[in-house]
VOBA-1610 file (N, C-alpha, C; in pm, whole numbers, padded with zeros to 5 digits, always signed):
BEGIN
Unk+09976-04728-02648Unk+09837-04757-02612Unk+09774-04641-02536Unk+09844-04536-02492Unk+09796-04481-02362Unk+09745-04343-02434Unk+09825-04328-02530Unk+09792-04241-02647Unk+09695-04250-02751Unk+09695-04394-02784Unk+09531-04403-02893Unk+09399-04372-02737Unk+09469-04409-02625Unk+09324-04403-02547Unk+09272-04263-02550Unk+09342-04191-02515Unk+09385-04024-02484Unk+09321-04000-02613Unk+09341-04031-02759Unk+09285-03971-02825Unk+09132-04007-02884Unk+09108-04113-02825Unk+08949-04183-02835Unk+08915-04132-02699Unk+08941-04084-02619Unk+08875-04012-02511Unk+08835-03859-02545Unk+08953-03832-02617Unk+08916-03689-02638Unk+08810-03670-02757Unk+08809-03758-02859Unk+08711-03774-02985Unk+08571-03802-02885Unk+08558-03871-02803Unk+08459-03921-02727Unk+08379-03771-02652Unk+08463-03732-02581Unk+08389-03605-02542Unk+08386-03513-02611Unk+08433-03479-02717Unk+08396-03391-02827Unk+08266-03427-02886Unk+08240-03576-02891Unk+08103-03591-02906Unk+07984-03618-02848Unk+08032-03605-02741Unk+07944-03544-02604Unk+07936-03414-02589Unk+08047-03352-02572Unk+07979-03179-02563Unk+07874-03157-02692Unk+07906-03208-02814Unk+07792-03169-02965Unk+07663-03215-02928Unk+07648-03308-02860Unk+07550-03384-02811Unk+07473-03320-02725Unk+07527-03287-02630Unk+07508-03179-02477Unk+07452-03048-02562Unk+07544-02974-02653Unk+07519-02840-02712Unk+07369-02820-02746Unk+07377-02968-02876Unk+07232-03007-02978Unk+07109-02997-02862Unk+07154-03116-02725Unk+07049-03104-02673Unk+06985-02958-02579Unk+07028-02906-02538Unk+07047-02731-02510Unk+07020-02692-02573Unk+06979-02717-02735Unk+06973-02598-02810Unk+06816-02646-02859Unk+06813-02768-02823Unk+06646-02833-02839Unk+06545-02758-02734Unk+06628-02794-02566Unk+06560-02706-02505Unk+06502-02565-02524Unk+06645-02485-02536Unk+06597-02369-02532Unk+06416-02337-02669Unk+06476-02429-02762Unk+06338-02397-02836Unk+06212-02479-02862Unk+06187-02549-02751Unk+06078-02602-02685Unk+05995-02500-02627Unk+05837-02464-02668Unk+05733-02429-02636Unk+05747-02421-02480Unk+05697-02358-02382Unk+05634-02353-02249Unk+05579-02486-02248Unk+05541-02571-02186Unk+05415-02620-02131Unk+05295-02581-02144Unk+05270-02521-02042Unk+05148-02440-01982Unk+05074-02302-02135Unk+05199-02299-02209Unk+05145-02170-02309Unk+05094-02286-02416Unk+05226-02394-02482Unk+05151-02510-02538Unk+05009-02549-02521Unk+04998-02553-02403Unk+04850-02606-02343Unk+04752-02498-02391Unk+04773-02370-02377Unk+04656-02228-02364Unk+04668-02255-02526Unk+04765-02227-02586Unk+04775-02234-02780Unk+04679-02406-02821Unk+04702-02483-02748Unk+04601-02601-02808Unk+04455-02582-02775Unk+04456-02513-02647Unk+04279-02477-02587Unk+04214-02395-02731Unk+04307-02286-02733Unk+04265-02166-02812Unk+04248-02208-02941Unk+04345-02343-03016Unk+04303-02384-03137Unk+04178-02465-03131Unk+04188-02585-03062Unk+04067-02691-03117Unk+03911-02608-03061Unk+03934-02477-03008Unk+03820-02363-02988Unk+03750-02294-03126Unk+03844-02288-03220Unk+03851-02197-03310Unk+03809-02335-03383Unk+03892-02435-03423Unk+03863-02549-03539Unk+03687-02609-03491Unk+03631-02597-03362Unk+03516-02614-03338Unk+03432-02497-03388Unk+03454-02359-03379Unk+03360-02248-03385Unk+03383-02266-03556Unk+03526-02272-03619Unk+03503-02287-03805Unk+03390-02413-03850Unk+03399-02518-03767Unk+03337-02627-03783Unk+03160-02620-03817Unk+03168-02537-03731Unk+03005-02511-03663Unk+02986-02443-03789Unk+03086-02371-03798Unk+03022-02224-03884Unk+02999-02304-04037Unk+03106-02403-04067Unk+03069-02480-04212Unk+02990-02549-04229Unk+02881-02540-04098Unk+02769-02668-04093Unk+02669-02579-04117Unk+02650-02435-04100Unk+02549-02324-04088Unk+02545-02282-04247Unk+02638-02304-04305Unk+02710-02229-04445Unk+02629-02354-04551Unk+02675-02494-04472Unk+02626-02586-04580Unk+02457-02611-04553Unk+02421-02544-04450Unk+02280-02538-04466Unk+02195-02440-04535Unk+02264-02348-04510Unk+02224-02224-04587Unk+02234-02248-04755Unk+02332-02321-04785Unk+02358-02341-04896Unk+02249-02465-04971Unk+02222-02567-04877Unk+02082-02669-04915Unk+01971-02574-04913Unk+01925-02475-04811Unk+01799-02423-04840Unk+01789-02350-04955Unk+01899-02257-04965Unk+01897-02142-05093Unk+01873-02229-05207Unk+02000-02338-05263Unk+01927-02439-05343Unk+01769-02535-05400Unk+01718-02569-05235Unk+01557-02562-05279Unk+01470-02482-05306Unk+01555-02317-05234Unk+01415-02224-05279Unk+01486-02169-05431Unk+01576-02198-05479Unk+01611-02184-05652Unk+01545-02281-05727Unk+01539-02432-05670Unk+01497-02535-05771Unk+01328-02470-05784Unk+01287-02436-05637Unk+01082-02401-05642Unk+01090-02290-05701Unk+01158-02175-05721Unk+01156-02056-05821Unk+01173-02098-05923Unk+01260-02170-06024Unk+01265-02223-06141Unk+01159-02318-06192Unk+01148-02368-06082Unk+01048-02492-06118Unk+00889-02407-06165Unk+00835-02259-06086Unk+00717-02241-06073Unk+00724-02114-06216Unk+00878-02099-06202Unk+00863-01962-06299Unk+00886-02043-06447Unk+00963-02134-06474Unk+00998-02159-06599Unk+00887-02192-06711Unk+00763-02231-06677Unk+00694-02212-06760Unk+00605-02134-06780Unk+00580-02001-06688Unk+00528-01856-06692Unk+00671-01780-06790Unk+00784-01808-06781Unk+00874-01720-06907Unk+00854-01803-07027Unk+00849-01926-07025Unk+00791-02027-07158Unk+00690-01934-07224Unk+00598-01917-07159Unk+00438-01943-07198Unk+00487-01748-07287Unk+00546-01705-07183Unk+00571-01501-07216Unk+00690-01519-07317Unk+00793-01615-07371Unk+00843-01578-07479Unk+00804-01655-07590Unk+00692-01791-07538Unk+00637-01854-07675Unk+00505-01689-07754Unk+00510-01606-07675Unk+00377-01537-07732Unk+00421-01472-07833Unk+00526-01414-07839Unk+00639-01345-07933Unk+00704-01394-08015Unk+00737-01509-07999Unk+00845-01587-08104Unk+00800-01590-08193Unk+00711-01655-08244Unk+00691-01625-08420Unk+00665-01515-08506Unk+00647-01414-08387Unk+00622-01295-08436Unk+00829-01189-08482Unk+00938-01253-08354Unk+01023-01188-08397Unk+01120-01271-08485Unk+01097-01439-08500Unk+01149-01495-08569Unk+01078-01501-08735Unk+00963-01434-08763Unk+00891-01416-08860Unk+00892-01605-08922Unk+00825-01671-08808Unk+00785-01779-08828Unk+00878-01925-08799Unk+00995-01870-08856Unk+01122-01956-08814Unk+01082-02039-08728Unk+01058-02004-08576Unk+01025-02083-08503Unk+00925-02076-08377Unk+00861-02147-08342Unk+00715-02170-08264Unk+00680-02169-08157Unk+00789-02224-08087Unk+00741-02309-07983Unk+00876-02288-07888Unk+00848-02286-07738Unk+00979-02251-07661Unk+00967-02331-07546Unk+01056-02344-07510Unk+01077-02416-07355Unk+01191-02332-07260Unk+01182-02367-07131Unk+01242-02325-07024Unk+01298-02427-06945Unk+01419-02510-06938Unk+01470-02569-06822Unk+01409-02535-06669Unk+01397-02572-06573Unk+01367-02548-06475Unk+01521-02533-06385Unk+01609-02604-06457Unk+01723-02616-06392Unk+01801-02508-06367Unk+01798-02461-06531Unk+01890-02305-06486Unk+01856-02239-06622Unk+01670-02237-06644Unk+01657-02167-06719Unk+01671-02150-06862Unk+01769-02258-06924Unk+01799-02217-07029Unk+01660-02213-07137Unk+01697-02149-07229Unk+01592-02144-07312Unk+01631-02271-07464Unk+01499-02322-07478Unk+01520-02440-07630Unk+01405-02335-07776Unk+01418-02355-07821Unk+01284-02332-07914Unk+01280-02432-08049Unk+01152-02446-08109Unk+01119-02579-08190Unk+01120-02526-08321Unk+01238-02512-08441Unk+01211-02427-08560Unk+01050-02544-08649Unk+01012-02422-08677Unk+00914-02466-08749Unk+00905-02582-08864Unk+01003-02563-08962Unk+01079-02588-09110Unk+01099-02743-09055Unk+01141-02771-08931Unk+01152-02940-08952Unk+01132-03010-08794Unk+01111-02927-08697Unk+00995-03006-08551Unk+01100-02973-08476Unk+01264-02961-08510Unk+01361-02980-08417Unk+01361-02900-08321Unk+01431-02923-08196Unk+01398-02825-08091Unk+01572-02804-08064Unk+01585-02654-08052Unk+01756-02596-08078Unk+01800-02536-07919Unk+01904-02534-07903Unk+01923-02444-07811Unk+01928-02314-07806Unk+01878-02261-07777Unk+01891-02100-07842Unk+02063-02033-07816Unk+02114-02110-07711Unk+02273-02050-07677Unk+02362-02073-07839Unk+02273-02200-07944Unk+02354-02223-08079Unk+02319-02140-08170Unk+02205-02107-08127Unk+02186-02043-08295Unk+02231-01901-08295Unk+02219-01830-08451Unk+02249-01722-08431Unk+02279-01636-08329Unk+02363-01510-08357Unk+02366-01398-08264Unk+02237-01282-08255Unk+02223-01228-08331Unk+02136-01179-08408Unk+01940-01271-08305Unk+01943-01421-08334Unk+01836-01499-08314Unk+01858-01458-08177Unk+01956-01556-08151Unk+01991-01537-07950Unk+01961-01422-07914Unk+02014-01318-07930Unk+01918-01183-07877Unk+01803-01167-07869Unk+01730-01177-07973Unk+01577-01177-07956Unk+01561-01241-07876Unk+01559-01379-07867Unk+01517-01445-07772Unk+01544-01450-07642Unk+01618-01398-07580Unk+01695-01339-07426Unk+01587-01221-07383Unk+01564-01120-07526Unk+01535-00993-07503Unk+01414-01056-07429Unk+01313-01109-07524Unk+01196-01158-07481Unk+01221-01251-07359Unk+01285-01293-07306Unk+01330-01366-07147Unk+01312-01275-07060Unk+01412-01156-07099Unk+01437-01085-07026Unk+01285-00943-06990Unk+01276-00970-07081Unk+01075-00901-07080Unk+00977-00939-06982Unk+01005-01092-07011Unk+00910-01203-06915Unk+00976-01178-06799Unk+01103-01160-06743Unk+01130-01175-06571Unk+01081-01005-06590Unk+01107-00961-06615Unk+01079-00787-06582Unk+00940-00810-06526Unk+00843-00874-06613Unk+00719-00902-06585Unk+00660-00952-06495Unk+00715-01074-06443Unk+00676-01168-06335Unk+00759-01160-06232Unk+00921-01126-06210Unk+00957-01129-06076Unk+00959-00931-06032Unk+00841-00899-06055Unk+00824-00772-05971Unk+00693-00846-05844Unk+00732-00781-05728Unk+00644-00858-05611Unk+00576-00750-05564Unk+00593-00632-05613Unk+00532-00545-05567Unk+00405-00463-05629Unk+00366-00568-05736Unk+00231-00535-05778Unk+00217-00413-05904Unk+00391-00344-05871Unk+00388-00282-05984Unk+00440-00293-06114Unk+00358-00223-06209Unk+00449-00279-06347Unk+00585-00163-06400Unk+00725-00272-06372Unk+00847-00209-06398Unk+00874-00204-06518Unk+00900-00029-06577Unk+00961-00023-06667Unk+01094-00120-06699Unk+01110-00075-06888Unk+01184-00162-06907Unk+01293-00093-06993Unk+01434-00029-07013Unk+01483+00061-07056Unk+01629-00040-07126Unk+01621-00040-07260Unk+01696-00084-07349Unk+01787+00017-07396Unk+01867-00082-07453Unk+02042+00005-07516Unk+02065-00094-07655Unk+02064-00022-07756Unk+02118-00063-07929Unk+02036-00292-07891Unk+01839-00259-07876Unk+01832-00451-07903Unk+01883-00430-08047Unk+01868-00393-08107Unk+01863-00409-08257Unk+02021-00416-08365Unk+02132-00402-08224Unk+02234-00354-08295Unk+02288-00508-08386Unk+02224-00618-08315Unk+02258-00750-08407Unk+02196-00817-08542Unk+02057-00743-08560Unk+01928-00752-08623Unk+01949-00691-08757Unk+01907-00813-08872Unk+01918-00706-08975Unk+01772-00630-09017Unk+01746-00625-09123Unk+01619-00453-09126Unk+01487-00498-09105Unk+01520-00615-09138Unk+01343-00693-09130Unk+01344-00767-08985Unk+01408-00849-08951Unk+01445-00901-08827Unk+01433-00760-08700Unk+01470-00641-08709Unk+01497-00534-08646Unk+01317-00458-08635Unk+01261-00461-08757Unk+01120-00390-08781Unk+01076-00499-08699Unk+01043-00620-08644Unk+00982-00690-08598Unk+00985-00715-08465Unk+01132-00683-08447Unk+01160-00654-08270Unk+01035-00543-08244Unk+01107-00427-08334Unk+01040-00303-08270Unk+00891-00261-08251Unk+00836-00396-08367Unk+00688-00391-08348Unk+00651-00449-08241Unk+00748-00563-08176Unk+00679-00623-08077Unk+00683-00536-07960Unk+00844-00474-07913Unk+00820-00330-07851Unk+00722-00296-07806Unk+00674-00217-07952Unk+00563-00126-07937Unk+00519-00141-07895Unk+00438-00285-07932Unk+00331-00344-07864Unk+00319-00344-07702Unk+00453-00383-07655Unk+00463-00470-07539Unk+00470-00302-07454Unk+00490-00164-07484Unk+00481-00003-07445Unk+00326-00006-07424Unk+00249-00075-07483Unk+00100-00046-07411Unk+00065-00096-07269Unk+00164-00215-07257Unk+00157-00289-07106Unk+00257-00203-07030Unk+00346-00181-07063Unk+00450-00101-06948Unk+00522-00009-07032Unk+00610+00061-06969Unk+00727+00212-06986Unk+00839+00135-07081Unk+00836+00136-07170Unk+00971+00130-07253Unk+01055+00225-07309Unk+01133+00243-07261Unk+01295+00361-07311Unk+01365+00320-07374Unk+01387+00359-07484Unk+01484+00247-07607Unk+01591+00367-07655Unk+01714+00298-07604Unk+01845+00423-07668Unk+01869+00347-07769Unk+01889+00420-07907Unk+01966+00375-07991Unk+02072+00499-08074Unk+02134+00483-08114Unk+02203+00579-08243Unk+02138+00538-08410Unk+02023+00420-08423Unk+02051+00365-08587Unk+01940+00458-08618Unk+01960+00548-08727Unk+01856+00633-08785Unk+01788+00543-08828Unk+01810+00413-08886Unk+01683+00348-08933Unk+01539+00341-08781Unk+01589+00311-08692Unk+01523+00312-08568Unk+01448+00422-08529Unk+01499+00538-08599Unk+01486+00673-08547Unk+01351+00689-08718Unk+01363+00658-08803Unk+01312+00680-08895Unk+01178+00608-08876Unk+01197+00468-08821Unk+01077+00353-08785Unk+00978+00461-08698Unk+01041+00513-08594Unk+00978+00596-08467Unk+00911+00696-08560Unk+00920+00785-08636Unk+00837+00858-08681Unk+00740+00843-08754Unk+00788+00727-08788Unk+00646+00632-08919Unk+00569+00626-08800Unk+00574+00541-08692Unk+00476+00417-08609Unk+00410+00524-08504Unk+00462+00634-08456Unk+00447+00722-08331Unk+00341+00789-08375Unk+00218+00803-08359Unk+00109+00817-08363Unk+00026+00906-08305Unk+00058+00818-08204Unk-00008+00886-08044Unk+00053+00940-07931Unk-00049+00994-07825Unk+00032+01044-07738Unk+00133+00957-07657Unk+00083+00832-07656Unk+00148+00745-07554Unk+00292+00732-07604Unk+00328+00772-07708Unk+00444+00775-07768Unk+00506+00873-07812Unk+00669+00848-07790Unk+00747+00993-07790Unk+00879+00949-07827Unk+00932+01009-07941Unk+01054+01044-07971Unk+01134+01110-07983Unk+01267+01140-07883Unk+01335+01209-07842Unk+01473+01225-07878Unk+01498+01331-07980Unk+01616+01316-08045Unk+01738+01413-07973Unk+01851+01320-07942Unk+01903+01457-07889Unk+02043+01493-07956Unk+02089+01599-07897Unk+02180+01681-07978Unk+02261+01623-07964Unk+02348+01670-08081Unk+02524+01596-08116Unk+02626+01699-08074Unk+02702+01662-07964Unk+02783+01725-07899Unk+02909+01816-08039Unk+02928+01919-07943Unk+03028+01984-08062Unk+03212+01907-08040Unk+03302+01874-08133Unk+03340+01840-08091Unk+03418+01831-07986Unk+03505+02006-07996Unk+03541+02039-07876Unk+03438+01996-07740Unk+03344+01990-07693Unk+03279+01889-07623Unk+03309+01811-07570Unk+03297+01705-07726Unk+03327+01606-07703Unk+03467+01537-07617Unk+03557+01645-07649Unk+03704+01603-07641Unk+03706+01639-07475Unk+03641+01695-07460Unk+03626+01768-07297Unk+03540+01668-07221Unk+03446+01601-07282Unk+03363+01468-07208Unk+03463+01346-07190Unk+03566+01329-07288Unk+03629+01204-07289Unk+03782+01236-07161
//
């Protein structure tokens, strides 16, 4: 008996010193107090100043929103009214009539042939261009605030357009070079061929430029 005790005594404080060790080893990696305390000041400081700051962010974010809905709302039918003036002229009748979302702009137009009104994001590639181009005419037009009229400097409109679709852009162009500065890069000699038919006058100028040699070329790339 004196021997099972002896050895349940000794199992016993073996699991007391593990006990003793574990708890010692809790201590040692227990926080300060006092630094605990300065690290909780210093957080719910910071979770108040982020707080604040996401209340400034979500306001900023409601106003910017109303002054987008009153810009859309006042402009969408001043770009309506500036790409209905053109459309039948670059759709060569196709279609008539245009609209502007207020929401985010998108553009609809009404083909002639049967009343329907399309999205312009469906139809053609070729169509969709035109009709952007002329969007993009109308903001050139109306969001300048400074009273002046901003040129407008294009790259290949025509590269989606076939020859008749393309002559009709470029007439409207033209046209639209008596109201403001238009710069039109292209490479299509047909474009380049149109320009010498239509160029007339002084207000108009075509500028052909040289074709690099190739060695040049190989030195530009």
């Amino acid at each position: 008996l004196l021997a099972v005790e002896r050895e349940e005594h000794a199992r016993v404080q073996r699991e007391a010193d593990s006990r003793a060790g574990a708890i010692e080893q809790m201590r040692l990696e227990l926080p300060d107090v006092a630094e605990a305390e300065e690290q909780l000041a210093d957080a719910q400081a910071e979770a108040q100043r982020v707080n604040e700051l996401a209340g400034v962010l979500d306001e900023t974010l409601r106003l910017l929103r109303a002054a987008e809905e009153r810009v859309h709302r006042d402009l969408a039918p001043i770009l309506a009214d500036a790409v209905r003036r053109w459309l039948p002229v670059v759709s060569a009748g196709a279609y008539t009539d245009a609209t502007v979302d207020p929401a985010d702009l998108g553009v609809r137009v009404k083909e002639a042939s049967t009343g329907r009104w399309r999205e312009a994001l469906l139809l053609s590639e070729g169509t969709r261009e035109q009709i952007y181009l002329l969007l993009r005419v109308a903001m050139a037009q109306h969001l300048v605030t400074t009273g002046e009229t901003a040129p407008l400097v294009l790259d290949e409109v025509t590269a989606q357009a076939d020859r008749g679709r393309a002559q009709r852009l470029l007439e409207v162009l033209h046209a639209l070079s008596a109201e403001r500065q238009i710069v039109l890069f292209t490479h299509d000699e047909e474009v380049a061929r149109w320009a010498e038919r239509m160029f007339t006058t002084d207000r108009d100028c075509l500028v052909q430029l040289a074709v690099a040699a190739p060695e040049r070329r190989e030195a530009l790339v």
